[in-house]
C-alpha positions, 0 to 999 in steps of 0.5 A: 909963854912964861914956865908954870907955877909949880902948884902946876906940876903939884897938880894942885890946880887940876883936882877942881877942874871939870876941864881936865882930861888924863890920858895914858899912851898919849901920842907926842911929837915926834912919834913917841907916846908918853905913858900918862898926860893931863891937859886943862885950859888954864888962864885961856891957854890949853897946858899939858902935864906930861908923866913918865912911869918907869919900874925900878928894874927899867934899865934906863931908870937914871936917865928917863928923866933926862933923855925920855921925860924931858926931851921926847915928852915935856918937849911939846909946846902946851907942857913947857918943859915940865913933867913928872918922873913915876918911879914905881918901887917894888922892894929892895929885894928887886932889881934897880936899873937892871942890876941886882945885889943893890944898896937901895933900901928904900924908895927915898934913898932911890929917888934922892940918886935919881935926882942927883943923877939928873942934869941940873937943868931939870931940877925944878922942872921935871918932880921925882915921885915914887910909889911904894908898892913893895910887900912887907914880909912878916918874919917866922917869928912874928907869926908864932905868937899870933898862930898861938892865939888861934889855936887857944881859940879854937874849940876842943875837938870833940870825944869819940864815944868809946872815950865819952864811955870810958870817962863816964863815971856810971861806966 
């Protein structure tokens, strides 16, 4: 069987079919369970996108690719080797790998180690993506301006009556 175009891995042919099935937990050869797999027929053949997410922090986020994604997953006869590596991106504040103090500031400096790290073998079978799902912090100081401007909004608490007498020019 020739490898798959990669629009395949792009999932670019998977959107429009009404074929298509995702699974999650999915049984793989072997015993393994693969977090997330899709399957479509394809040109009267049925094809398999295997998917491995990891967090950040997962200690063996530089080798699941290689030893996880690609030996255990995109192993099985109908995903032909092919994959997708998830990486799930919390903050630089976050552990990488299990360790922490890192020098990774932002998802893309993570995946571009990743795939470095990657045998060169997988190159162009197995895609790294990440999802950024960090939480930006507003700075104090970007906070003060704004809490100025509600507090101008707010409406004049209103006088008690010994200070409405005391104010009334017929007092």
């Amino acid at each position: 069987m020739p490898p798959l175009p990669p629009a395949w891995i792009s999932c670019a042919a998977w959107t429009e079919s009404p074929r298509c099935g995702f699974s999650l937990r999915t049984d793989s050869v072997g015993q393994n369970r693969c977090d997330i797999t899709a399957s479509d027929v394809i040109g009267g053949e049925r094809r398999l996108l295997t998917i491995e997410v990891k967090g950040q922090w997962h200690p063996e986020l530089f080798t699941g690719a290689a030893e996880q994604l690609d030996t255990r997953y995109s192993s099985h006869p109908d995903a032909e080797r092919q994959g997708i590596y998830l990486v799930l991106w919390f903050g630089a504040q976050e552990k990488v790998a299990g360790r922490v103090n890192t020098d990774y500031k932002t998802p893309e400096e993570l995946r571009a180690v990743i795939i470095a790290q990657m045998p060169q073998d997988l190159h162009g079978r197995i895609d790294v993506q990440m999802i950024d799902l960090s939480r930006s912090v507003a700075k104090p100081a970007t906070l003060k301006p704004a809490a100025k401007k509600r507090a101008a909004k707010k409406p004049a608490a209103k006088k008690s009556a010994t200070a409405r007498k005391k104010a009334s020019p017929t007092a």
